[in-house]
N, CA, C and O atoms as a DFTB+ gen file, in Angstrom:
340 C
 N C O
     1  1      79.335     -58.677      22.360
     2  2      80.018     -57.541      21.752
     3  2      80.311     -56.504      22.832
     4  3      79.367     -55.968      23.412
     5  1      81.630     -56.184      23.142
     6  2      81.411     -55.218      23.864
     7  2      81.124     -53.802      23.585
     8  3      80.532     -53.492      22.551
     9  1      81.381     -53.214      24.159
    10  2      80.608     -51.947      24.029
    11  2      82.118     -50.827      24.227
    12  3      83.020     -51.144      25.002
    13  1      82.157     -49.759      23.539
    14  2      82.877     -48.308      24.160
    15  2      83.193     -47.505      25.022
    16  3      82.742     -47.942      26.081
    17  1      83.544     -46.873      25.133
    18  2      83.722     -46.433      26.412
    19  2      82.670     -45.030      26.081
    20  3      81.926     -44.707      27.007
    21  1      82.638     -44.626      25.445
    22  2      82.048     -43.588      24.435
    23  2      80.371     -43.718      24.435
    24  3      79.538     -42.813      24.371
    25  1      80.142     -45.454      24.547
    26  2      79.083     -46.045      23.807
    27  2      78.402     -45.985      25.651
    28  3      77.271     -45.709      26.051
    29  1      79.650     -46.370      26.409
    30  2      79.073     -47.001      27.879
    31  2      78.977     -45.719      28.155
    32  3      78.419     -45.825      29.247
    33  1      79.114     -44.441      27.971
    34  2      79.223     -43.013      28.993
    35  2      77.646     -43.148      28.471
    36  3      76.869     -43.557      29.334
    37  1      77.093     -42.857      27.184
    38  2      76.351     -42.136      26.968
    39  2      74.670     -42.494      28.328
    40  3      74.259     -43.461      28.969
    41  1      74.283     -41.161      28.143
    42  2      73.058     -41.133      29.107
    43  2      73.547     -42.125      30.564
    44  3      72.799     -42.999      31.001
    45  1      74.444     -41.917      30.976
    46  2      75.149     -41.868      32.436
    47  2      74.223     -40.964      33.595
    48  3      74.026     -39.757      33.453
    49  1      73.801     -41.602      34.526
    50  2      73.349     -40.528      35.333
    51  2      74.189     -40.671      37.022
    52  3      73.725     -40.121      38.021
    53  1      75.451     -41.500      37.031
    54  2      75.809     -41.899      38.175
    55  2      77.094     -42.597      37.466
    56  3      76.968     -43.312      36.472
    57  1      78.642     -42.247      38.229
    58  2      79.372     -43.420      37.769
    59  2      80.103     -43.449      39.292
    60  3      80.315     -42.415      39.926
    61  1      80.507     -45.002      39.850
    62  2      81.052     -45.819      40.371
    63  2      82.470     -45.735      40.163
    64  3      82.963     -46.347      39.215
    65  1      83.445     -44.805      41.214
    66  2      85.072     -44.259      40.968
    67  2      85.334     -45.319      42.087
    68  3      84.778     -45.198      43.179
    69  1      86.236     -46.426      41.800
    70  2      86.792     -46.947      42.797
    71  2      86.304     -47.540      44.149
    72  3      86.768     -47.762      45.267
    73  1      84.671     -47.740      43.212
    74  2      83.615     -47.932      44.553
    75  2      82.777     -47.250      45.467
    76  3      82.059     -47.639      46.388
    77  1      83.132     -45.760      44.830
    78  2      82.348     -44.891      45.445
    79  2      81.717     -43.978      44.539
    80  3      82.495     -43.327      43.841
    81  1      80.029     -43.700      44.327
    82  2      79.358     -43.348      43.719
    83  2      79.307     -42.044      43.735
    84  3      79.255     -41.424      44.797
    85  1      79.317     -41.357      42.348
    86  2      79.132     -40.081      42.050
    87  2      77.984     -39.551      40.843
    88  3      77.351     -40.091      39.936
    89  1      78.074     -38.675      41.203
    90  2      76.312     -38.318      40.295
    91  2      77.391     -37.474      39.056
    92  3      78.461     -36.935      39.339
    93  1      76.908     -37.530      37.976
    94  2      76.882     -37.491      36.584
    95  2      76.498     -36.042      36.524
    96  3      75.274     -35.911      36.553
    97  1      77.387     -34.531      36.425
    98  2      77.331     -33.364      36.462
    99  2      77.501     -32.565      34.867
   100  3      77.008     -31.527      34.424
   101  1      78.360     -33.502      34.323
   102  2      78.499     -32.807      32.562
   103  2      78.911     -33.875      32.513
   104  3      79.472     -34.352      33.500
   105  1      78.752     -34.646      31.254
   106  2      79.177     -35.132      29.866
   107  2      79.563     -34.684      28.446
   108  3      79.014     -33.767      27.835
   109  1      80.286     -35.229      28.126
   110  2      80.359     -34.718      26.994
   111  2      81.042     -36.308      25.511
   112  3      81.910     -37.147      25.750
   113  1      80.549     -36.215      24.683
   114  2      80.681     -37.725      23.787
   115  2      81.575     -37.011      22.966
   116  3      81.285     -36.095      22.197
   117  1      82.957     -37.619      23.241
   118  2      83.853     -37.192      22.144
   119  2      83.571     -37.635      20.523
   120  3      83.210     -38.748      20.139
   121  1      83.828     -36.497      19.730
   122  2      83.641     -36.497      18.625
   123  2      84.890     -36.070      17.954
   124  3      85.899     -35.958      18.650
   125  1      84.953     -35.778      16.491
   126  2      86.165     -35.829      15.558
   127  2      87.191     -33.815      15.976
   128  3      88.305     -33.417      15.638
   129  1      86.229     -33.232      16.677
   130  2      87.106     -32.152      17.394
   131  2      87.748     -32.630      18.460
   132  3      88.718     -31.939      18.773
   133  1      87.473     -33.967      19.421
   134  2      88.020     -33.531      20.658
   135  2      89.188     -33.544      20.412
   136  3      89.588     -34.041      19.360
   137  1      89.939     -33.058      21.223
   138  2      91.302     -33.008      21.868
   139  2      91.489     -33.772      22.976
   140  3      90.513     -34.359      23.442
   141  1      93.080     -33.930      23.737
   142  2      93.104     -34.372      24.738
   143  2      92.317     -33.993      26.122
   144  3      91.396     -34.500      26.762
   145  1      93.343     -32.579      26.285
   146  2      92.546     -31.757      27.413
   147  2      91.351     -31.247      27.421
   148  3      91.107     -30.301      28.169
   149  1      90.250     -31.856      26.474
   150  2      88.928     -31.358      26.264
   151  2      88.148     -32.190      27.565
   152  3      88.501     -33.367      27.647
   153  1      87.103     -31.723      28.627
   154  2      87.084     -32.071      29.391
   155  2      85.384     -33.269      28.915
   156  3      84.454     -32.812      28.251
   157  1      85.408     -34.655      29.430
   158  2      84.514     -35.268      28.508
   159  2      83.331     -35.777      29.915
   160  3      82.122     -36.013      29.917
   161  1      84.352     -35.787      30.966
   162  2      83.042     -36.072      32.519
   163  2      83.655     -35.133      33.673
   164  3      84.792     -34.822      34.028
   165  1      82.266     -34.816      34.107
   166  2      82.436     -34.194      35.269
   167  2      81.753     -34.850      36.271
   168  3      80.661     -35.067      35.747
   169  1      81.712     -35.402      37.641
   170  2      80.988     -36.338      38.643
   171  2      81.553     -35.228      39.782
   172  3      82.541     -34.496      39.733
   173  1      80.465     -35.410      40.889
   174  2      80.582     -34.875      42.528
   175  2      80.144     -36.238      42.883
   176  3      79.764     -37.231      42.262
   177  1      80.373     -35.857      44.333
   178  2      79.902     -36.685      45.330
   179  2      79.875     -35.805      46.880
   180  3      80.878     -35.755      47.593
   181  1      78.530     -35.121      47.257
   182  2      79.368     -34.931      48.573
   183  2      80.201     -32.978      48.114
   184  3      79.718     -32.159      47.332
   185  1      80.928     -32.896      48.585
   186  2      82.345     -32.138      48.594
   187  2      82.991     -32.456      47.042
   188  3      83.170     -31.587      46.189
   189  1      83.173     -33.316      46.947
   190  2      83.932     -33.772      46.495
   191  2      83.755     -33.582      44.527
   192  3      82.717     -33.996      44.011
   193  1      84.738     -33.013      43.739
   194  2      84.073     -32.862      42.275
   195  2      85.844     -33.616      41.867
   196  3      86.990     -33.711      42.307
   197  1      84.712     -34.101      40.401
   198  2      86.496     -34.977      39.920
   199  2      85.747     -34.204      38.442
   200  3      84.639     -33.669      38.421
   201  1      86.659     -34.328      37.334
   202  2      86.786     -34.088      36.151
   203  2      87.866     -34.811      35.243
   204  3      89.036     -34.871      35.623
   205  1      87.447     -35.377      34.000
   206  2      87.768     -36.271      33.391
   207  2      88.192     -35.495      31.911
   208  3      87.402     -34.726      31.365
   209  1      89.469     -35.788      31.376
   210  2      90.003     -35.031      30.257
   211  2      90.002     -35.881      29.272
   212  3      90.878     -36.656      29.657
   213  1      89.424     -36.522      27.685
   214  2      90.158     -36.562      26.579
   215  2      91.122     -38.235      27.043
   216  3      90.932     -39.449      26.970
   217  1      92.134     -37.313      27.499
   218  2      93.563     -38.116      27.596
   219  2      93.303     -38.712      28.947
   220  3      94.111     -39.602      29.211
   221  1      92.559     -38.519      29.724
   222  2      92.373     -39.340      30.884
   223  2      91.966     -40.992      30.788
   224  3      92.320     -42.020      31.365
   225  1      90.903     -40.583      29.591
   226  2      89.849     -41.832      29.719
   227  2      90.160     -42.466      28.136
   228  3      89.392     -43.213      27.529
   229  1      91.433     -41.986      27.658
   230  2      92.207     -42.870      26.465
   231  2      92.851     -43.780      27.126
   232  3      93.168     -43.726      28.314
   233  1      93.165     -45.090      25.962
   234  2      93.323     -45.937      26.693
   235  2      92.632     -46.979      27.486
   236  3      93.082     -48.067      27.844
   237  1      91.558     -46.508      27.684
   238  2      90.953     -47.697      29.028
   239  2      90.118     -48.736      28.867
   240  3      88.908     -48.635      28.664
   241  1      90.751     -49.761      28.953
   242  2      90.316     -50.999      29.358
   243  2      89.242     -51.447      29.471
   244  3      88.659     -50.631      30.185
   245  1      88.587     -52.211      29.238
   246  2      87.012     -52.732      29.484
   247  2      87.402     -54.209      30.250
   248  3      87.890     -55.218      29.742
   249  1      86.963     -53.928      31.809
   250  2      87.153     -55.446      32.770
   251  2      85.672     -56.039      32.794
   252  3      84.534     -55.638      32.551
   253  1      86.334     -57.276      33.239
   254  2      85.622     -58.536      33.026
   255  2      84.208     -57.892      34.066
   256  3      83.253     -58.668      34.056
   257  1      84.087     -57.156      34.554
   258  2      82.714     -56.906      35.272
   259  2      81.729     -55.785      34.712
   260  3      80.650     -55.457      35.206
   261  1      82.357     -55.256      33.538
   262  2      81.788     -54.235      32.733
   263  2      81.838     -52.502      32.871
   264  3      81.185     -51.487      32.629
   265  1      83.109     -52.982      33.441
   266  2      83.492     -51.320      34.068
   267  2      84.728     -51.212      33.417
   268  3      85.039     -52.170      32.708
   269  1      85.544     -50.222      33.496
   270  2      86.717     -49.568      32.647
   271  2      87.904     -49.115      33.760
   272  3      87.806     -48.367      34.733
   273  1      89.184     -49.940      33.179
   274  2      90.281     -49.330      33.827
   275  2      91.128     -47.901      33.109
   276  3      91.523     -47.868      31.943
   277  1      91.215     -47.255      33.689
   278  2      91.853     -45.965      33.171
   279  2      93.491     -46.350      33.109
   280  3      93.871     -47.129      33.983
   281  1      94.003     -46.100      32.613
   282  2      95.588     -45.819      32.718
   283  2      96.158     -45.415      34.155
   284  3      97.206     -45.865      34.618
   285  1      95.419     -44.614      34.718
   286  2      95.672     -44.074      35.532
   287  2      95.896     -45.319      37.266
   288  3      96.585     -45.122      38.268
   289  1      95.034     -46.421      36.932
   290  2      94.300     -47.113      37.694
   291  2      93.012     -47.202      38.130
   292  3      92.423     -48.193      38.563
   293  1      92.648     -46.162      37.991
   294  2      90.928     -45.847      38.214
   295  2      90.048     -47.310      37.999
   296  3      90.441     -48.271      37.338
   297  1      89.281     -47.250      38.439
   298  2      88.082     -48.267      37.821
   299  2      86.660     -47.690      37.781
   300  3      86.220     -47.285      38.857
   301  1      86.050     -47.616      36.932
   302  2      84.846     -46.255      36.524
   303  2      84.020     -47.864      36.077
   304  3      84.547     -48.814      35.499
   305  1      82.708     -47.756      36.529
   306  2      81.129     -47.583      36.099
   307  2      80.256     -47.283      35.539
   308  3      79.663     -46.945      36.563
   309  1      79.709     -47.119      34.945
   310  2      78.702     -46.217      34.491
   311  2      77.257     -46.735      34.985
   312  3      76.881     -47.895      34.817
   313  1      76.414     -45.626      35.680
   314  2      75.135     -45.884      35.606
   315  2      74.034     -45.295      35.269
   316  3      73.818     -44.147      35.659
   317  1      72.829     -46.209      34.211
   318  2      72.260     -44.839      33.922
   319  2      70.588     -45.623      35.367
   320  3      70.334     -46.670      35.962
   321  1      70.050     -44.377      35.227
   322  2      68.881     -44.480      36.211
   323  2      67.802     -45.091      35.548
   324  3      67.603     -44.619      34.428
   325  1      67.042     -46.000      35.892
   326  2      65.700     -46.814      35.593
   327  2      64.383     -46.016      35.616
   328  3      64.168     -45.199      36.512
   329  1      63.597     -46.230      34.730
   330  2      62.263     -45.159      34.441
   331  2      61.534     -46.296      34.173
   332  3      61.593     -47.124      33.264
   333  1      60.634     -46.136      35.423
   334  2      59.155     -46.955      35.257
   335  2      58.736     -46.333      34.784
   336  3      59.040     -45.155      34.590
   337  1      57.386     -47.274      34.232
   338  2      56.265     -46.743      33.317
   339  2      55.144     -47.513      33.882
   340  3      54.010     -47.383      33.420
């Protein structure tokens, strides 16, 4: 069964942009308010900050390796972090 894109964000602590890893700064799980331009991820890396809208991450694809193509071309990841016990 696959899974959402919605379903794959949740508890994200790291996502994988095109092969290069970024740490997980805001989330947000769209619900029956969002809008397009409602902003749903925020990731850094470094310098570097990206932000994800609504209408960005509509649309996207679930590839054969378990990651998501955006419309845009993007290819996104999700990772969440491992907790020993």
């Amino acid at each position: 069964m696959a899974l959402k894109l919605s379903q794959s964000m949740h508890g994200t602590d790291f996502v994988v942009i095109d092969g290069v890893v970024f740490r997980t700064e805001y989330l947000r799980e769209p619900d029956e308010f969002t809008v397009a331009d409602d902003v749903l991820l925020e990731v850094s890396s470094g310098e570097t900050e990206l932000a994800f809208t609504q209408a960005d991450l509509d649309g996207a694809e679930r590839v054969a390796d378990g990651g998501y193509r955006l419309g845009s071309g993007h290819l996104l990841h999700f990772i969440a972090s491992a907790t020993l016990h």
